[in-house]
C-alpha positions in Angstrom: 0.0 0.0 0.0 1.3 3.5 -0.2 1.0 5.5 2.9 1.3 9.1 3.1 2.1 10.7 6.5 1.2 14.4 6.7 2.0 16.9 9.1 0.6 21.1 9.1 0.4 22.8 12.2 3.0 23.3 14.9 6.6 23.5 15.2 9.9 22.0 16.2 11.2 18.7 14.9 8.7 16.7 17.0 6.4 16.1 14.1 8.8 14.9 11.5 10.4 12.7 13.8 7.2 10.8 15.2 5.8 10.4 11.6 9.4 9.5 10.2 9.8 6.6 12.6 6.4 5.1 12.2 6.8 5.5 8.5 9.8 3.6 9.0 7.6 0.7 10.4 5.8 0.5 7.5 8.4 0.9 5.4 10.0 -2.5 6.8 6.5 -4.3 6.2 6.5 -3.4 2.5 4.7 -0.4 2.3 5.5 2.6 0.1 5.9 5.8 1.9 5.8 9.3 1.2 5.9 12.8 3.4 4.0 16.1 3.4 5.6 18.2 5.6 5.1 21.8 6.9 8.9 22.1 7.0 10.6 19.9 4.8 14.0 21.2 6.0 13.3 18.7 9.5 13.5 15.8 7.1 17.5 15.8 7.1 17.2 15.1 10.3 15.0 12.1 10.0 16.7 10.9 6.6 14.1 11.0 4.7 13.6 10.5 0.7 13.5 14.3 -0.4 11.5 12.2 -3.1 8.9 11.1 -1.4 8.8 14.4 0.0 6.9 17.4 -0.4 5.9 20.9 1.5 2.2 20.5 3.2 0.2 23.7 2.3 -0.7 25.2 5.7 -3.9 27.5 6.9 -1.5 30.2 8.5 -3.1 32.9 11.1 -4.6 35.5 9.2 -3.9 38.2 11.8 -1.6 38.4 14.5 -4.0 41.0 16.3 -6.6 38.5 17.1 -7.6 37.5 20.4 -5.3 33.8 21.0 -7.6 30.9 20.1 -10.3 29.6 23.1 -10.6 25.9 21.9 -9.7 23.8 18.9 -12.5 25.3 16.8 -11.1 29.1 17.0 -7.9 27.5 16.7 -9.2 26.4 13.1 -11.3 30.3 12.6 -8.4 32.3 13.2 -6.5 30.2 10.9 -9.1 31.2 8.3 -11.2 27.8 8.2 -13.7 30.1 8.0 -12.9 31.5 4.6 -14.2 29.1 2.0 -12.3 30.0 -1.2 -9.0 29.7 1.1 -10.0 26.8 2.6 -10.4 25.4 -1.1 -7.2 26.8 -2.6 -5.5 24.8 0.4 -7.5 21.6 -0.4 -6.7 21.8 -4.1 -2.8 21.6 -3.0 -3.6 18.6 -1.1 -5.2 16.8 -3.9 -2.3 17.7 -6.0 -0.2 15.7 -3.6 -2.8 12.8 -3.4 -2.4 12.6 -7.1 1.2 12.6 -6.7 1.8 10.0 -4.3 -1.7 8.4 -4.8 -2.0 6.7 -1.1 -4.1 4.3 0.2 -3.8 5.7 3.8 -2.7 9.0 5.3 -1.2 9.3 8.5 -1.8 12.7 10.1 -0.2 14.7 13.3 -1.7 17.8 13.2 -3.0 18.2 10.2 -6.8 19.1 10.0 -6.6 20.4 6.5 -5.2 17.6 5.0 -8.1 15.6 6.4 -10.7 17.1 5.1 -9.2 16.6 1.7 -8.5 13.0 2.4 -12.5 12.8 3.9 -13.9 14.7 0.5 -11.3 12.3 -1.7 -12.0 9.1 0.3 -9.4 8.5 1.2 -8.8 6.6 5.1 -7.1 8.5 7.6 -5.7 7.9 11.1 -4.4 10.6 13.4 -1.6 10.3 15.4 -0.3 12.6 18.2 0.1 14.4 21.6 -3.1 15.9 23.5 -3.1 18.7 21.4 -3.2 17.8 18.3 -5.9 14.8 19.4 -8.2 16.6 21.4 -11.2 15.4 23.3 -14.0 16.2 21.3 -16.6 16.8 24.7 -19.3 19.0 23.8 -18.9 21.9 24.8 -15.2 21.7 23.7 -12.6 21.8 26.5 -10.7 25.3 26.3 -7.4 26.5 26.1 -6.8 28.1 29.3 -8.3 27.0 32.5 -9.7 30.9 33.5 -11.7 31.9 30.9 -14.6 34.5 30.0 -16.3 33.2 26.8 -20.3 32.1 27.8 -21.4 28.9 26.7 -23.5 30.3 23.8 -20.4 31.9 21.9 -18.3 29.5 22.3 -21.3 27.2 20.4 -21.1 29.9 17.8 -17.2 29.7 17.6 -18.2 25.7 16.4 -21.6 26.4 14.1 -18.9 29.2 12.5 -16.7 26.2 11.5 -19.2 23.8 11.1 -21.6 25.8 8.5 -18.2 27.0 6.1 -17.3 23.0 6.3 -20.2 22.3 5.5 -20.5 24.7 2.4 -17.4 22.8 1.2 -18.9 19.7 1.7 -21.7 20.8 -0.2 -19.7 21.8 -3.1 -17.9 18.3 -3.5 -21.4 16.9 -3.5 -20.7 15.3 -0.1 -23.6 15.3 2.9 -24.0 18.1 5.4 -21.7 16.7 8.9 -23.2 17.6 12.6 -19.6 18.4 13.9 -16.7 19.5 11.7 -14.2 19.2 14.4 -15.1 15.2 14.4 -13.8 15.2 11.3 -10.4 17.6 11.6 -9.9 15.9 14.9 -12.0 12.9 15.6 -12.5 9.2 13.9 -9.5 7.0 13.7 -7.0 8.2 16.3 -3.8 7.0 18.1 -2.5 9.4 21.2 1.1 9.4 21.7 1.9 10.8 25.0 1.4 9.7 28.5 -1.5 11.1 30.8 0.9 13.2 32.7 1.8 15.2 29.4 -2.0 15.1 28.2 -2.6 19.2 27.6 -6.2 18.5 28.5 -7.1 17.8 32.1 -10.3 15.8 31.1 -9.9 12.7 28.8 -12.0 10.1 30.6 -11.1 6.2 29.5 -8.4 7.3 26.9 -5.4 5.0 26.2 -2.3 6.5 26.3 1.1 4.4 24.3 3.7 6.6 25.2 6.0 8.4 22.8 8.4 6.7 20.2 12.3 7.4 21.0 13.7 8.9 17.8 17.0 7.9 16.9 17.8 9.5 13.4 21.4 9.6 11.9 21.8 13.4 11.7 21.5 13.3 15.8 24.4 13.8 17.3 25.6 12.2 21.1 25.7 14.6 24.2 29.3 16.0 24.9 30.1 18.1 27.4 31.8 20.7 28.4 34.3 20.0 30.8 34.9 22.0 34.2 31.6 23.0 35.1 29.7 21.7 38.9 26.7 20.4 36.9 25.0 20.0 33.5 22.7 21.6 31.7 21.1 20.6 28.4 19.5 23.9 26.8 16.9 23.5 23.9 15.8 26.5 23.2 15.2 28.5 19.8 17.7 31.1 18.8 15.5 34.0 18.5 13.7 33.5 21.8 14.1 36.8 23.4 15.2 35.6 27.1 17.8 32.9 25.8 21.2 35.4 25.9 19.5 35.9 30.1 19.8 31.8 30.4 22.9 31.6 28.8 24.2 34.3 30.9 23.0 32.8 34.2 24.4 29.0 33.6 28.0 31.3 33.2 27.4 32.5 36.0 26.4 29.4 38.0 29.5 27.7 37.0 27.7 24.9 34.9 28.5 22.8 31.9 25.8 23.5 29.3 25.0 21.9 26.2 22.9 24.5 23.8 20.9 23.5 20.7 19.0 26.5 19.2 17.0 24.9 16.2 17.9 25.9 12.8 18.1 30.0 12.8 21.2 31.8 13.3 22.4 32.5 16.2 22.6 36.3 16.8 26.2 37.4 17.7 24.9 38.3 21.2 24.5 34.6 21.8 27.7 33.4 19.8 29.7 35.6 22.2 28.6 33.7 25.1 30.4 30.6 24.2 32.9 29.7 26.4 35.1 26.8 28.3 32.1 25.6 29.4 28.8 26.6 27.2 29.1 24.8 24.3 26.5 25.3 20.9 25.6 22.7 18.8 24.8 22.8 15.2 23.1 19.9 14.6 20.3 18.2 16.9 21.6 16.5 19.8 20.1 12.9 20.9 18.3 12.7 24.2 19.1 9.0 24.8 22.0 9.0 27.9 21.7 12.9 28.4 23.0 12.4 31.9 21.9 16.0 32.8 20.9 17.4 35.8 18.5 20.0 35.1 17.2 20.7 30.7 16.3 24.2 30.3 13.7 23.6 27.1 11.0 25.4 25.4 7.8 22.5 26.6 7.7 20.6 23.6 6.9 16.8 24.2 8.8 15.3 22.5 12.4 16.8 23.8 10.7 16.6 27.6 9.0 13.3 27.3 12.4 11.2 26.9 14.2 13.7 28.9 11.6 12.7 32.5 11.9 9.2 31.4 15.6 9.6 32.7 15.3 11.2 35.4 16.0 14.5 34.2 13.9 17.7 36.2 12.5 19.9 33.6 13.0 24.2 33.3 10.4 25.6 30.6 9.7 28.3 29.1 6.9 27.3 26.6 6.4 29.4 23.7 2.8 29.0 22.6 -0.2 27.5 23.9 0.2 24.2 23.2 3.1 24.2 25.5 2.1 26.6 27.7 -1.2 24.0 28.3 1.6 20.5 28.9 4.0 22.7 31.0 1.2 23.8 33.4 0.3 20.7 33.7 3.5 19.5 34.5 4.0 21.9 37.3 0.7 21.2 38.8 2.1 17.6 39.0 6.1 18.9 41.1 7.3 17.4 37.3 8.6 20.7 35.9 9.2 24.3 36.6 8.0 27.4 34.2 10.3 30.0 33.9 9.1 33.4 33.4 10.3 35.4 30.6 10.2 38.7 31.6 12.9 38.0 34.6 15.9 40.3 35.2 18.9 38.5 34.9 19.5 38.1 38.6 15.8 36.1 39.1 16.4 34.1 36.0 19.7 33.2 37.9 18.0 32.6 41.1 15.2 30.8 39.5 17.8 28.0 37.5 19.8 27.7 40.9 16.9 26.9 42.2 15.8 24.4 39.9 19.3 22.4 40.0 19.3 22.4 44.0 15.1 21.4 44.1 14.7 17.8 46.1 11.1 17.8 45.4 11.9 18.1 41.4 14.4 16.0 41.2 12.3 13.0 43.1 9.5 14.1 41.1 11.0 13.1 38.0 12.6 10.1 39.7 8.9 9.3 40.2 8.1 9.8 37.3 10.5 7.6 35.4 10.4 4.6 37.8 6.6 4.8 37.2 7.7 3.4 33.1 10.7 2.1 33.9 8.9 -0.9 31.6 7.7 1.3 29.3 9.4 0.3 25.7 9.2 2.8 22.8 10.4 0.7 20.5 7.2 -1.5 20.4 5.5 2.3 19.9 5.5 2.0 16.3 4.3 -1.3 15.5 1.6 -0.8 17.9 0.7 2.6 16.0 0.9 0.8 13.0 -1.7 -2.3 13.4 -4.0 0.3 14.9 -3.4 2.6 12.0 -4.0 -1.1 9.4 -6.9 -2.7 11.5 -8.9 0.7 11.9 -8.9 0.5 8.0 
């Protein structure tokens, strides 16, 4: 069969890396496999076929100025789901793909548009993913933040909003009216890949968690460290985050070893300056198996903190969108991470990552934490994904 494994919204090399591994199940049991991916530069890392590969169009925000999305429905409305012709120039890239790689099944994480073009095509889909991009579809929908001021009634029109201009596309593919479009963006055939502690959504009654994958691509490189320094530090943070020259200037200061990945931008020459004896930058992404760290200073992406607890390793965030911002709350609430705020002078971002290295109660947290799945085994991740992702066909 050929398989096509999508990915659209969100960032980091999380995405690529999940779909790339389970891709690479199916590749082993014969299947032909391609890639649609919203940045097809992370496929180095995952050494993928540039090609079988291709750039997934994407429903970008349409204006930075609006309010930040309530639920998984705005979510879709400020990403202009709501404007028909866009929606359908986007949908008429995706069949363009499908006739490209003409697959039997897609494979989605976080990819609602591609979807609805696979629904309107027939063509099977299965989504894969963390919380957030597999939410629980409870009526009303489950928001966002936990404090929040939108009444019941328009947050039901936020829905009928994306149900009625999915509907009118629907409609003009000659395909029947649907009751709830977000069952389709979101819903049907589903696999979630995190564990309930990382679940962004507090609420998820009778779900079955597998765990993540471990990712161990050849472009990864091993942890080395810097030599001299009291402890460790593994930094994973983008270049052009505004508080990382702050960090970097407090881990100096502390006297620690750090090892800094900043993604794929340059690094400013703020930040290049700062390397020294014992903060040292990588270029290429750094493997998380036998970090050996005693405190990662990370942006809240899963898939870097997921692997990272598993060993033991307390967790520093500093999450740089809701979907983060959502699994690093709910970390904290749990004693398995810290949040750091941005907007510290340099002498509490200091105090704050002193802190963090010299917490009992984090550190036997996350000792908690990775004794609780000491038995856990990612490797069996993928096939698992994969006969769900066969039998739900």
């Amino acid at each position: 069969m050929n398989i096509l494994m999508a990915w659209e919204l969100g960032a980091g090399l999380g995405h690529t890396t999940t779909l790339a591994t389970i891709g690479s199940r199916f590749t082993q049991n014969g299947h032909n496999v391609s890639y649609a991916l919203r940045n097809p530069k992370t496929a180095e890392v995952a050494s993928i076929n540039p090609g079988a590969l291709c750039r997934a169009p994407v429903m970008q925000v349409q204006n930075s100025n609006l309010p930040a999305a309530y639920d998984c429905a705005h979510m879709l409305l400020i990403r202009g789901y709501e404007q028909q012709e866009l929606l359908e120039a986007k949908l008429k890239k995706w069949f363009g793909i499908f006739e490209r790689f003409q697959p039997d099944i897609i494979v989605t994480d976080h990819a609602p548009t591609a979807r609805l073009a696979a629904y309107i095509a027939g063509i099977p889909t299965h989504a894969i993913g963390n919380g957030f991009a597999v939410p629980p579809l409870t009526s009303p929908l489950q928001p966002f933040r936990e404090k929040s001021t939108l009444l019941p009634l328009e947050q039901q029109q936020l829905e009928s909003r994306v149900n009625d201009t999915t509907n009118s596309v629907l409609h003009r593919h000659g395909l029947s009216k649907i009751d709830r479009a977000v069952d389709l963006y979101f819903g049907g055939s589903t696999s979630l890949m995190t564990f309930e502690e990382f679940d962004n959504y507090s609420q998820r009654p009778g779900a079955q968690y597998h765990g993540v994958t471990p990712f161990l691509g050849s472009q990864t490189l091993p942890p080395v460290w810097p030599v001299g320094g009291t402890k460790n530090v593994f930094v994973y943070i983008y270049a052009d985050t505004p508080a990382l020259p702050k960090i970097l200037k407090s881990l100096v200061q502390l006297g620690v070893s750090a090892l800094v990945y900043t993604g794929a931008q340059p690094r400013s020459a703020e930040i290049e300056n700062l390397a020294c004896e014992r903060v040292r930058f990588s270029d290429q992404p750094i493997s998380l198996l036998g970090m050996k760290s005693d405190l990662a200073i990370c942006q809240g992406g899963s898939g870097t903190m997921v692997p990272l607890l598993l060993q033991s390793i307390p967790l520093l965030t500093i999450p740089q969108h809701i979907e983060q911002s959502m699994v690093c709350k709910r970390l904290k609430s749990q004693g398995l991470a810290e949040i750091l705020n941005r907007n510290s002078d340099q002498s509490e971002m200091t105090q704050t990552i002193k802190r963090c290295l010299d917490s009992e109660k984090l550190h036997q947290q996350a000792a908690k934490f990775s004794d609780k799945y000491k038995n856990f085994d990612g490797q069996q991740v993928p096939k698992i994904i994969v006969d769900e992702v066969l039998k739900a066909m």
